[in-house]
C-alpha distance (Angstrom), angle and dihedral (degrees) to the residues before:
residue distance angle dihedral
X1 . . .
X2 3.97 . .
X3 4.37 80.5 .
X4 3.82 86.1 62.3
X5 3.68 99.8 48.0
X6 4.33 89.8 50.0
X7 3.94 83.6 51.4
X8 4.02 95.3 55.0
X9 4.20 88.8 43.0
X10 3.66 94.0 46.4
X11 3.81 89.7 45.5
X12 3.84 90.5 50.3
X13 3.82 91.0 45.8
X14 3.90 86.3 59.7
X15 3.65 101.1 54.1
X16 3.96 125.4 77.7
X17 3.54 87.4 -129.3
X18 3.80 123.2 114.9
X19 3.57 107.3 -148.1
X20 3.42 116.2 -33.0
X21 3.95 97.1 -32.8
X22 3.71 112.4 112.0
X23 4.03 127.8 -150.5
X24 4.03 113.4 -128.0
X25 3.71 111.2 -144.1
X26 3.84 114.0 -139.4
X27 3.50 106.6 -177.1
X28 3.79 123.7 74.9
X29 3.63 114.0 -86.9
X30 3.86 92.6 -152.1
X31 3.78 116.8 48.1
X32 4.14 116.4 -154.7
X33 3.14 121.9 -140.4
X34 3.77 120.9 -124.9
X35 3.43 120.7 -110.0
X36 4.04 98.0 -151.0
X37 3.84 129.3 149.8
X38 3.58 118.0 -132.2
X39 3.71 110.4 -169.4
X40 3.84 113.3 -153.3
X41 3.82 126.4 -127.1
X42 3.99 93.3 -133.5
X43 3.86 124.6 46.1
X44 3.75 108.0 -109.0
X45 4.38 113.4 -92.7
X46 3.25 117.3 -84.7
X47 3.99 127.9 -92.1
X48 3.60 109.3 -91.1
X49 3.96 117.8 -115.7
X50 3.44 118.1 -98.9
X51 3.66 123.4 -81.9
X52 3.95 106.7 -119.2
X53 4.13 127.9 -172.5
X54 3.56 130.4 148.5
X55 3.13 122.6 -81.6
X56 3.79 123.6 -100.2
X57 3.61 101.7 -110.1
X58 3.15 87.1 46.9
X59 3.69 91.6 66.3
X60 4.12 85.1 38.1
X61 3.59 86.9 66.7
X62 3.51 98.1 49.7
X63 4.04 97.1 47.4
X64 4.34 79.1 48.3
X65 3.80 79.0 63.6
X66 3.16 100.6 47.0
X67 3.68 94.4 45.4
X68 3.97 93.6 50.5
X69 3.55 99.0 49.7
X70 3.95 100.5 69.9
X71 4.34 88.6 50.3
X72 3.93 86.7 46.0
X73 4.27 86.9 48.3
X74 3.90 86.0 48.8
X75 4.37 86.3 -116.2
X76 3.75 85.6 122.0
X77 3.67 131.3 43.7
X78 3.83 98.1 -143.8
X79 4.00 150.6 -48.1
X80 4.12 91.2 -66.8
X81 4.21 86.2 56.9
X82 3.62 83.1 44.6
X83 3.55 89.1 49.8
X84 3.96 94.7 48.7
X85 3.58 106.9 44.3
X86 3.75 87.0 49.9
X87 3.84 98.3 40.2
X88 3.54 103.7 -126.6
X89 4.05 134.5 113.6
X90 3.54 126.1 -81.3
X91 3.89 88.9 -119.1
X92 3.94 90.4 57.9
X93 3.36 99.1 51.2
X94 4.26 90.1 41.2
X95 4.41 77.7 45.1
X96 4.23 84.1 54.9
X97 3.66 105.4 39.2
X98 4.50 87.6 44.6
X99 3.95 81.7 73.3
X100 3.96 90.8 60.6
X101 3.97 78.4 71.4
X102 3.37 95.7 70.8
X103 3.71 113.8 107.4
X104 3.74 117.4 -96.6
X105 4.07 92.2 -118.8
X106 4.09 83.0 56.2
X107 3.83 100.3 40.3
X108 3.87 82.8 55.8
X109 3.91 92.6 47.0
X110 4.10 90.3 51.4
X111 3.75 81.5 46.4
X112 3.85 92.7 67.5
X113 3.67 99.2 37.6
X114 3.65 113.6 120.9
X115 3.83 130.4 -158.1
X116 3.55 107.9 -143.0
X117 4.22 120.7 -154.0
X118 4.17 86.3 -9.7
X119 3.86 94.1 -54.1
X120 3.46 110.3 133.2
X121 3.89 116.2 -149.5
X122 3.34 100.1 -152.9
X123 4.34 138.3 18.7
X124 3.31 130.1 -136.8
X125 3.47 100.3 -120.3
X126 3.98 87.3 59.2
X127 3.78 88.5 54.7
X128 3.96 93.5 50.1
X129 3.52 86.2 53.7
X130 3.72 97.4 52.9
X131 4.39 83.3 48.2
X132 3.55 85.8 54.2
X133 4.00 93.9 47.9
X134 3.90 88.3 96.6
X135 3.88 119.4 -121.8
X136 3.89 126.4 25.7
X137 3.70 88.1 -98.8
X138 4.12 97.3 52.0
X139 4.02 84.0 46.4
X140 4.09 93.4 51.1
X141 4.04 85.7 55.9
X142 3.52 96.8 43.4
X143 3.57 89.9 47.3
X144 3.84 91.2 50.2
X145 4.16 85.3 53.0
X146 3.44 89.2 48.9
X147 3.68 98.5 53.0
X148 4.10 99.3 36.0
X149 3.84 83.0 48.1
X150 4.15 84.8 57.2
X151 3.32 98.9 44.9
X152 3.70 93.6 48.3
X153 4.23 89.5 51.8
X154 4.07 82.5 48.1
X155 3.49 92.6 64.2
């Protein structure tokens, strides 16, 4: 009983009304908004161009390069020194130097690939696989799968 009676006084202490007078609200409680067409006095700017960078294999392949040079000048012993001074695995540098591999005609094509607005044309793991295709011959076709098969997800 005495939980009932806090309920009504804690009800009345909530409302605005003083005693048992209520207020009537007149204005809307729920405002729409309007649905007008402004039309501007200038056309709206221009789309930006296109934000192009090589791609990231491409810049793999270089730093493979760079990394194979010093063991072919004798500077470094092998891949694991490689792998020390630079402080990553033996498998990543092995995964690096694998795209020296790649046929010179290829190496030049990843060279010119361009990622346009941050999408990137091609991943590395696709290129490994074409280095791992076998001759320069098997790696030209399987780069030619590669690339129709990214054009055709493009469109």
């Amino acid at each position: 009983m005495r939980g009932a009676e806090n309920r009504e006084e804690s009800a009345r202490k909530n409302t605005d009304a003083e005693g048992d007078e209520f207020r009537v609200i007149e204005k809307p409680l729920f405002r729409r908004k309007s649905r007008s067409v402004t039309l501007a006095e200038t056309p709206p700017p221009a789309k930006p161009e296109p934000v192009r960078r090589p791609v990231k294999v491409a810049q793999q392949l270089a730093l493979a390069h760079h990394l194979q040079a010093p063991i072919d000048r004798g500077a470094v012993a092998d891949r694991a020194a490689v792998a020390r001074k630079l402080g990553l695995t033996r498998a990543r540098v092995t995964q690096l130097l694998d795209l020296t591999l790649l046929a010179p005609d290829l190496q030049l094509e990843v060279l010119e690939l361009e990622a346009v607005d941050g999408v990137e044309p091609m991943a590395e793991r696709a290129l490994r696989a074409v280095a791992h295709a076998g001759t320069w011959a098997e790696q030209r076709a399987a780069w030619r799968a590669d690339t129709r098969s990214t054009t055709a997800r493009e469109r």
